[in-house]
C-alpha positions in Angstrom: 134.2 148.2 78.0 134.6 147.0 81.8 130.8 146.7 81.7 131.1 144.4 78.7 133.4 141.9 80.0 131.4 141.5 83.2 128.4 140.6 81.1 130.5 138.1 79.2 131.9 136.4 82.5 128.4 136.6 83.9 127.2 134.5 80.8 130.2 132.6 80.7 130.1 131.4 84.9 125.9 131.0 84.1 126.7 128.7 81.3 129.3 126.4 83.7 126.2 126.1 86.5 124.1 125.0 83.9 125.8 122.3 82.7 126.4 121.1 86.1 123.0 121.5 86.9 122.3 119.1 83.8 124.8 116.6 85.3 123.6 116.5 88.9 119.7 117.0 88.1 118.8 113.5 87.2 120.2 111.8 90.3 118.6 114.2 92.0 115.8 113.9 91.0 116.3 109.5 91.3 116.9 110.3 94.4 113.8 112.2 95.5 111.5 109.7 93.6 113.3 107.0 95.7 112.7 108.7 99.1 109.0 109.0 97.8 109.0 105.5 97.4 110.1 104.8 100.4 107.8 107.3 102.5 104.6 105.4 100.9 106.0 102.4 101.9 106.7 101.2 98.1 108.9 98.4 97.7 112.6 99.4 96.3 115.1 97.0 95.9 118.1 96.6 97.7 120.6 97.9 94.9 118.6 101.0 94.5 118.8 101.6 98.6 122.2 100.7 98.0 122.5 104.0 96.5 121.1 106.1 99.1 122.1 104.6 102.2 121.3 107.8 103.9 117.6 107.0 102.7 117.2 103.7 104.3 116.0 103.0 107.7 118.0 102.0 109.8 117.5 99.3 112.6 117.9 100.4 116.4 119.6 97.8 117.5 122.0 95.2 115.3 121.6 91.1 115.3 124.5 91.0 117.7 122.6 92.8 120.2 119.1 91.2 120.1 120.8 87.4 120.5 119.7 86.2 123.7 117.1 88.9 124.4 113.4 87.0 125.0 110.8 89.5 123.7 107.2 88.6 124.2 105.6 87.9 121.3 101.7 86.7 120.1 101.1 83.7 118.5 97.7 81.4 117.8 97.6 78.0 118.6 96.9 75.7 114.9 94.5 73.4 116.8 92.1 75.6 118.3 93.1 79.2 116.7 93.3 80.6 120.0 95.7 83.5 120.8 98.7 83.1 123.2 101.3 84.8 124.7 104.9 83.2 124.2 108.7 84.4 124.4 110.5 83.7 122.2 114.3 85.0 120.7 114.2 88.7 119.3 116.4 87.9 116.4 113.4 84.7 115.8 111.4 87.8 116.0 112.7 90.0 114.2 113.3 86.8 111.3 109.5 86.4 111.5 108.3 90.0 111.3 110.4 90.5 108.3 109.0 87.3 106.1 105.5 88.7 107.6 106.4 92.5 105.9 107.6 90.7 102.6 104.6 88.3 102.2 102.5 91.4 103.3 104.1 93.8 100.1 103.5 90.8 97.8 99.7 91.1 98.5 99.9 94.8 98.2 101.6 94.7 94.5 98.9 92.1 93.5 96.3 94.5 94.2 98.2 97.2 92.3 
């Protein structure tokens, strides 16, 4: 009879994971489809990351500290097309690389 009650708590405690299992599964697996995303370098938008801020990168250094920092930078002169060395602000920078990624992810989901 001791034998028989085991089984049923065994069945019973197996049941209870199960159903969490069911809960937890589809964030989950959100989750891992998001970090997929992200390791391709797919676009996700900010109220997704917002869910996984453990999954987004994060920057080395904050605005605060790149204000006043000159970084060297390359730029081409409109009149002649020529490439030139200039420095410039790293939060400047760091404004222009990030238009350059977006305008560069709205080619890439055109040719999707």
């Amino acid at each position: 009879q001791d034998d028989r009650s085991k089984a049923i708590n065994v069945g019973h405690v197996k049941e209870k994971w199960n159903k969490i299992l069911n809960l937890i599964k589809p964030f989950v697996s959100h989750k891992l489809l998001v970090k997929k995303a992200i390791s391709e370098g797919k676009p996700v938008p900010e109220k997704v990351l917002a869910e996984y801020p453990d999954l987004a990168e994060k920057p080395k250094y904050t605005e605060d500290q790149l204000k006043g920092i000159k970084v060297e930078t390359t730029a081409i002169r409109e009149a002649t097309g020529e490439k030139i060395k200039i420095k410039e602000d790293a939060t400047a920078a760091l404004d222009s690389a990030k238009k350059d990624i977006n305008e560069y992810k709205k080619l890439l989901n055109c040719l999707r």
